[in-house]
C-alpha positions, 0 to 999 in steps of 0.5 A: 589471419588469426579469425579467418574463415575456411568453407566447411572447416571449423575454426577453433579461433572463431569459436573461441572469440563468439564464445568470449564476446558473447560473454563480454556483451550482453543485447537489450532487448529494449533498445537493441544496444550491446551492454559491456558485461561489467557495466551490466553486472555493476548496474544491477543488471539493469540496461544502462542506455535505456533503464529496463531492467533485465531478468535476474537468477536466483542467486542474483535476486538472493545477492541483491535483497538478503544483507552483505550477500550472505543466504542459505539455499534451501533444498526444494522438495523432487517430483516425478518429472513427466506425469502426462508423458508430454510430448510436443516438438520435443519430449517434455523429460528432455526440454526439463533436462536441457533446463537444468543443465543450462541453469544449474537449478532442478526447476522454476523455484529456489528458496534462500534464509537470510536476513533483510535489515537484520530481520530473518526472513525467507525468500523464494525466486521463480527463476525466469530463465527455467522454461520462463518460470512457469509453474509445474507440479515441481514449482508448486511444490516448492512454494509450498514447502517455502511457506511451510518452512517460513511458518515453521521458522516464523519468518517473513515470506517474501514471493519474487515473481517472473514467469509466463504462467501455468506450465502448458506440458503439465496442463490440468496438473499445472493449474491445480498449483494455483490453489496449492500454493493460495491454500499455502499462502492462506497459512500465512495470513492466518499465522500472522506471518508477513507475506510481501509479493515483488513482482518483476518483469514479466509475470503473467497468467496462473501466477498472478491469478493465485499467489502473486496477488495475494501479498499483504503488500505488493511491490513492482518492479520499476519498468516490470509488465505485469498482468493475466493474459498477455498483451498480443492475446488481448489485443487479438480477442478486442481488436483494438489497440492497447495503451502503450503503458498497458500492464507496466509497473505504473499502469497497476499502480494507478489502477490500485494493484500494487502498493508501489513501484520501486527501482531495483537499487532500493528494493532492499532498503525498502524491504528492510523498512517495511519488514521493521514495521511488520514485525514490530522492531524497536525503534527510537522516536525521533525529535519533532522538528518542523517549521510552520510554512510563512503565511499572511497572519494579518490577512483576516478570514473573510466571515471572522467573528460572528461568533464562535461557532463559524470562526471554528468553522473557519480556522478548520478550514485555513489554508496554512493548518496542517493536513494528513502528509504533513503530520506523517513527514513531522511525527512519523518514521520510516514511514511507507506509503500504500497504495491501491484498494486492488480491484480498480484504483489508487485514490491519493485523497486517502493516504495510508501506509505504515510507519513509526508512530513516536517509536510505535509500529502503526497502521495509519489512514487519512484524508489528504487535502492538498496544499497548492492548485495542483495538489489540491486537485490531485487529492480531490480537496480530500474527498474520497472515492470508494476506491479510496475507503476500500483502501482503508478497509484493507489498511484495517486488516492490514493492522489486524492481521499484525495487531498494529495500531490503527490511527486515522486522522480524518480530514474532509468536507465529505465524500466525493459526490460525482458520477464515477463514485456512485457507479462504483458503490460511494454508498457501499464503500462508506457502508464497509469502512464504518462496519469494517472499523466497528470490527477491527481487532486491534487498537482503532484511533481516530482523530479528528484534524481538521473538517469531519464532513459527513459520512466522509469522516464516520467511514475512518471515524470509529475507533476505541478513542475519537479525539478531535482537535481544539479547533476541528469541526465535525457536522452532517453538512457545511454550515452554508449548505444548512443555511441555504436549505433550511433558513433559505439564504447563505447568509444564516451560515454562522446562525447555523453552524452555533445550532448544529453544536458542531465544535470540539467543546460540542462533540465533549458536551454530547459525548460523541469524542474522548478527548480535545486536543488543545491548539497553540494560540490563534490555531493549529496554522500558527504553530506546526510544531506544538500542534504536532508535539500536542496531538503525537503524545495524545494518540500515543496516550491512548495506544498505551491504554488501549494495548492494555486491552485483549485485542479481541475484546475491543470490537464488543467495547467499541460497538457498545461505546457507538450504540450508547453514543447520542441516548438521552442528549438533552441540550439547549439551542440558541433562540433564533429571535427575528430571524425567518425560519 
């Protein structure tokens, strides 16, 4: 028979057909199943029975990210190779010997040029399947040599992790690469140069804790573990049992490590958007086309007409006016959502990201409200955590570092006022924004949309331009909330919204804005699309004067444009003739 089996004698046959089938069949290690090679290679290597994403080579990673599979390899730099003279169950010179036999590459690193969109661009790979990608003398070498190479080039950097951690038969050696390679990556942030960190599965230990967490934007991997010791370690050191989701992709998202995580098809496309942006692409403004959602127009607002101040009060608040996601999915393109402020959380009450604003490459920053019950209560009706305006600090030196407009379009009753938000510094967090804004090198316009609440709306509220629009408010407190304080009953709630002088003809009069916004007829919630045509041409008005400014000069007029602000205010305040004081 042709497989037979004779005791102690090899058969060629065997051999043959182990070596074939192992070629052809490839076992997840997920789920256990046998995966047909083809179907693997066609899936982007990714299982198709249960989705988890298995490692790639260099020359895989290059394929999927560069355009039309067309790169350069780079030659990495050599260094001796056994400094410490390593010896464990086998001596370190052979196991690195064994490595670059079996994976064709002299280490853990390689580095390719090619373009992504159409932008050149240089991407480094820690190649998971040389000693688990851990980084060595060799590995650290070659980093630093990438980034210099992409300094030299002036192109985008883009750091592809998979690794284990530090090189153990290095030691100290192994270690001193975290800081090579942050001191490198520091070269990159004080060039301008775009630094994006795909992190996949798994990357782990002095890795993550150095480069790999130090992007200006960092994308996971869908299904990829991420984290600083691993799980088994920790679970050992506690004794208690983790999470199942523990160190995944989408645990680190919640807890505001990673901007997003993106399936392995569309990490291409979603570079080539994020890089167009970064590096400041043309791109032609698209037409504003939205509808405005159906609503009761007959149904009248309960407190309407009992006088103007309060009736602004209330078409701030309508439920059908357009909030910050809105705006973004009617004026912007190519817009990328940002996520985590990188010490604890994505807060969804403060959108971010980046985008086309009418054809200009913006930094853009907001209070998200919410539209139905479930929404609403996941953006917390646009109440902010501190997590969320540390967010908001680093999308501010997001535009800096890339002298990107920012726009923030602030929208909330205030600050979120619970017990979590004071135990991670609510006060600091607004502190940081407000000083953090004041100082921003680059353009910085701030619109008021809707409700300025509070030091909610100043932490994302002082830029070179404030506009507002026609029917937004803007106060230290609700109207209500004064009435019941200081006349003692709710009732006085439109008595008191006219004496705070809190409407956009208000804040003009007192020079605390630049410029109203007009609103369609009967309020932004009747009319979408001249709304947005209205405030998109008004903030791009205000970019185009602003850029005509040295960057570097915009924090001394804004600070100066803040401490002349509110000097000298004289205005009348209605008489409260038979009312209780």
């Amino acid at each position: 028979m042709l497989f037979g089996k004779k005791s102690g004698i090899k058969n060629r046959n065997r051999e043959r057909y182990d070596r074939v089938r192992r070629l052809m069949w490839i076992k997840c290690e997920a789920c256990g199943k046998l995966v047909y090679y083809k179907d693997y290679k066609t899936n982007h290597y990714i299982c198709p029975s249960c989705g988890r994403a298995f490692i790639m080579t260099p020359k895989q990673r290059f394929d999927l990210l560069f355009d039309d599979n067309t790169w350069k390899r780079l030659t990495p730099p050599t260094v001796t190779d056994d400094p410490l003279q390593f010896v464990d169950r086998v001596p370190y010179t052979n196991r690195l010997a064994e490595m670059r036999a079996e994976t064709g590459c002299y280490d853990a690193i390689t580095t390719a040029d090619g373009t992504i969109g159409g932008i050149p661009t240089t991407v480094c790979v820690l190649n998971g399947f040389f000693m688990m990608g851990s980084m060595g003398r060799a590995a650290g070498d070659a980093i630093v040599a990438a980034i210099e190479h992409a300094l030299t080039e002036k192109r985008p950097f883009v750091m592809v992790t998979s690794s284990g951690g530090a090189r153990m038969q290095e030691n100290i050696l192994s270690m001193m690469q975290m800081a090579r390679t942050t001191a490198a990556v520091n070269k990159l942030h004080a060039n301008g140069i775009p630094y994006i960190v795909l992190l996949t599965d798994p990357t782990f230990g002095g890795v993550t804790a150095s480069f790999a967490m130090l992007g200006d934007i960092h994308i996971a991997e869908k299904g990829a573990r991420i984290g600083f010791a691993g799980r088994r370690v920790i679970e050992q050191n506690i004794r208690e049992k983790l999470p199942s989701n523990f160190q995944t992709a989408d645990y680190l998202y919640e807890h505001g490590m990673v901007d997003m995580v993106v399936a392995r098809t569309d990490l291409h496309d979603t570079l080539a958007k994020i890089l167009a942006v970064l590096t400041k692409q043309s791109c032609t403004p698209k037409q504003i086309n939205v509808a405005t959602p159906t609503h009761d127009a007959s149904k009248k607002l309960r407190g309407m007409g009992e006088n103007e101040a309060y009736d602004k009060v209330l078409l701030a608040r309508h439920e059908n006016r357009p909030h910050f996601l809105d705006y973004i999915n009617g004026i912007v393109d190519d817009w990328t959502y940002l996520a985590g402020d990188r010490t604890f959380a994505e807060d969804p009450a403060m959108g971010s990201g980046i985008g086309f604003w009418r054809g200009i490459p913006a930094v853009i920053i907001g209070q998200e409200q919410g539209r139905t019950i479930e929404t609403r209560q996941k953006h917390r009706f646009g109440m902010v955590n501190p997590d969320g305006y540390r967010k908001g600090i680093r999308m501010m030196k997001l535009a800096e570092k890339f002298n990107l407009p920012l726009i923030s379009l602030f929208d909330t009753a205030g600050a979120f006022a619970g017990r979590e938000g004071e135990e991670r510094g609510q006060s600091q967090a607004v502190a940081a924004s407000i000083a953090a804004g004041l100082n921003v090198r680059t353009p910085y316009i701030a619109v008021n949309v809707g409700q300025g609440g509070s030091g909610g709306a100043i932490a994302i509220g002082t830029g070179d331009r404030v506009l507002m629009l026609e029917n937004a408010i803007y106060s230290v407190i609700a109207p209500e909330s004064c009435a019941s304080i200081l006349w003692k009953d709710n009732k006085f709630k439109a008595t008191a919204a006219a004496a705070m002088k809190l409407t956009a003809r208000d804040m003009a009069n007192l020079n605390v804005i630049d410029e109203i916004i007009p609103e369609p007829a009967g309020g932004a919630h009747t009319d979408w699309q001249t709304t947005m045509e209205l405030l998109a041409n008004a903030v791009v008005k205000q970019i185009t004067e602003l850029q005509q400014i040295p960057a570097d000069q915009l924090p001394a007029q804004r600070a100066d444009k803040f401490l002349a602000m509110t000097r000298d205010v004289e205005i009348h305040q209605p008489e409260h003739i038979g009312e209780e004081q």
